[in-house]
C-alpha positions as CSV (number, residue, x, y, z in Angstrom):
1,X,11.1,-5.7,15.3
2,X,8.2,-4.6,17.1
3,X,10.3,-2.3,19.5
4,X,11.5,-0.3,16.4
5,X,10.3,3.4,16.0
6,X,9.4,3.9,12.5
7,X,6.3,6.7,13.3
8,X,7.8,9.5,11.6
9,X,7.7,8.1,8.0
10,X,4.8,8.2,5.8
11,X,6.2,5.2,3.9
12,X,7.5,1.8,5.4
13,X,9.4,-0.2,3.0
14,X,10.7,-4.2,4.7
15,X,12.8,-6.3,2.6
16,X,13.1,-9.9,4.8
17,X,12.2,-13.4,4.7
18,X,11.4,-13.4,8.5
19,X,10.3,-10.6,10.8
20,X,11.1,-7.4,9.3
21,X,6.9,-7.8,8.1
22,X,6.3,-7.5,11.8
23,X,7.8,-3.7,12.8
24,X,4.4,-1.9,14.1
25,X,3.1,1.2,12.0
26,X,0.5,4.1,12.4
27,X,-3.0,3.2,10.5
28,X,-2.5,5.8,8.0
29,X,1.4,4.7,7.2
30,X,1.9,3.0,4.3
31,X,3.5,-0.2,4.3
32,X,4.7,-2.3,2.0
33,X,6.9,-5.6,2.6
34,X,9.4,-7.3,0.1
35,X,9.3,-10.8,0.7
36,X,12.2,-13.5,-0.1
37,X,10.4,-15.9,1.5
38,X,8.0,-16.9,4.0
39,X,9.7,-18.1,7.5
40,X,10.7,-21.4,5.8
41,X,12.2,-22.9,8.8
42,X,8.8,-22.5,10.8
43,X,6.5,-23.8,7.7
44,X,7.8,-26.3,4.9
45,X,11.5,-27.4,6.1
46,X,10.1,-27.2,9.8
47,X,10.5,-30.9,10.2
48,X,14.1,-31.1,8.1
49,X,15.4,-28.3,9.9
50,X,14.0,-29.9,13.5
51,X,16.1,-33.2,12.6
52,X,19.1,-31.0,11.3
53,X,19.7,-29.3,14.4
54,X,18.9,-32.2,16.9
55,X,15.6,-30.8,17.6
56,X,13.5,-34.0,17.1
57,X,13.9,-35.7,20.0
58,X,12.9,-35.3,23.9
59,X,12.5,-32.1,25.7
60,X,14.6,-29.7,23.0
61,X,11.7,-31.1,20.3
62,X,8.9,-29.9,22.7
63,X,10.3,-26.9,23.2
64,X,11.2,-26.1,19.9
65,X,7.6,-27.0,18.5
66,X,6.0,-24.8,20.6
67,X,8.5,-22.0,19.8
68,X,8.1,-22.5,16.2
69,X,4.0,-22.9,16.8
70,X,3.7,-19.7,18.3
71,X,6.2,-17.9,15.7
72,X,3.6,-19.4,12.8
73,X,1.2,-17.9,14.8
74,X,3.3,-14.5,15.1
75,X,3.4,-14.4,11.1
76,X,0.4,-14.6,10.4
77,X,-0.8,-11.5,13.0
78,X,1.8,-9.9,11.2
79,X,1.3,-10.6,7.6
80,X,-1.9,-8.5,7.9
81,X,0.1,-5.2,9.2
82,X,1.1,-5.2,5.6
83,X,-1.2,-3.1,3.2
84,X,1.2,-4.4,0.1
85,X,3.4,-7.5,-0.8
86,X,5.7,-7.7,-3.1
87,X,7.1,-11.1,-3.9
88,X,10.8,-11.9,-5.7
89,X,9.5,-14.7,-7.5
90,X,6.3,-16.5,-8.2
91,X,7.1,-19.3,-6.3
92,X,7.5,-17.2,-3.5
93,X,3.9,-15.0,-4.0
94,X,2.3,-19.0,-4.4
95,X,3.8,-19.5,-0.8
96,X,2.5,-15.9,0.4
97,X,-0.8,-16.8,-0.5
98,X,-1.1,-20.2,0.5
99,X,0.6,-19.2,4.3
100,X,-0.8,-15.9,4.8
101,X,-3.8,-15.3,2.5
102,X,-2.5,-12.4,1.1
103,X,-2.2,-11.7,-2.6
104,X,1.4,-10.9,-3.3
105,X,2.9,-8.6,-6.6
106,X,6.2,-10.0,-7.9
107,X,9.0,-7.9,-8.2
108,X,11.9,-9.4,-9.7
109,X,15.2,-8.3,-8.0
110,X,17.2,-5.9,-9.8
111,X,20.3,-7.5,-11.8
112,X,22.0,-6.0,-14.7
113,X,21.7,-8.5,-16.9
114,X,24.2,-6.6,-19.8
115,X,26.8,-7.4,-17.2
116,X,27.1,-11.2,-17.8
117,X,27.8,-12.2,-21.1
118,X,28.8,-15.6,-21.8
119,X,31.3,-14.5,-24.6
120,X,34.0,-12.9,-22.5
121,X,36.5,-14.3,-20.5
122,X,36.2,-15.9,-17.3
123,X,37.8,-17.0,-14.2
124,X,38.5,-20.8,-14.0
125,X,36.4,-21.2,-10.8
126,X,33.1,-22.2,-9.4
127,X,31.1,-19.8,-7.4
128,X,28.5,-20.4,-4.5
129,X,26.4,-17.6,-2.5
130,X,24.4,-18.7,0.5
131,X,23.3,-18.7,4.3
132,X,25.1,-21.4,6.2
133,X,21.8,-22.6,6.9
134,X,20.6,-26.4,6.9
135,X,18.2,-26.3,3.9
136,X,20.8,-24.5,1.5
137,X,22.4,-28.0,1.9
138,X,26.2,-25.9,1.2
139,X,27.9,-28.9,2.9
140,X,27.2,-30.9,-0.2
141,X,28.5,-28.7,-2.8
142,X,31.6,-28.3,-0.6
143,X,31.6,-32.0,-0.5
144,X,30.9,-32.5,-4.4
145,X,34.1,-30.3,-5.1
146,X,36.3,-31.6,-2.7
147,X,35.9,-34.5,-4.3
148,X,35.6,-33.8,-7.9
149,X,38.8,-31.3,-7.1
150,X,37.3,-28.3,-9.2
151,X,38.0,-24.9,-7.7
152,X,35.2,-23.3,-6.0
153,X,34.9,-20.5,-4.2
154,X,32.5,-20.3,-1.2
């Protein structure tokens, strides 16, 4: 992120959980960052997420501590090249503060909520939206629906 060119623009806007906070600016650009989430696999599901991908164990958990060490490191430089966070929950503005030190806005994400109404008529199905990421834990709703034999849609 730090290689791209964003100097013409007055205004830099991120929208990321990771390193979109990171792009360099000018010191008179404005720059505001829209956070989903702190890094979550380098702070609170660090050691989950080690054990999930076989990281925990001889020279891969070395390595990948000191990777994840130095991207903690890396966020925090970068979370103060941000003059303004805004946060899509609470939750996630707690977890700004508490990792970074920054005091975050929140900004709910934009849903048109006249859209869904309960009273019309639905599809007989289940719905689920994610990464295919360890903590999203997707292999157990799968799993819970194969078994229960509801239709769900992934």
């Amino acid at each position: 992120m730090e290689q791209v060119d964003l100097h013409p623009y007055d205004l830099v806007i991120s929208s990321s959980d990771a390193v979109a906070k990171g792009v360099l600016t000018r010191a008179d650009q404005l720059r505001i960052s829209y956070t989903h989430t702190p890094i979550r696999y380098a702070w609170d599901l660090y050691l989950e997420d080690l054990a999930e991908g076989h990281l925990d164990r001889g020279p891969r958990r070395w390595l990948a501590r000191i990777v994840l060490h130095y991207m903690r490191l890396w966020a925090v430089c970068a979370a103060n090249l941000v003059d303004l966070y805004l946060a899509n929950t609470s939750n996630v503005a707690r977890r700004i503060r508490k990792l970074y030190r920054r005091t975050a806005r929140v900004l709910y994400p934009p849903v048109e909520v006249d859209r869904f109404r309960p009273d019309l008529p639905r599809e007989d199905f289940y719905l689920a939206v994610s990464r295919f990421v360890p903590y999203k834990r997707m292999n157990h709703i799968v799993e819970a629906f194969s078994e229960s034999g509801k239709p769900l849609v992934v």
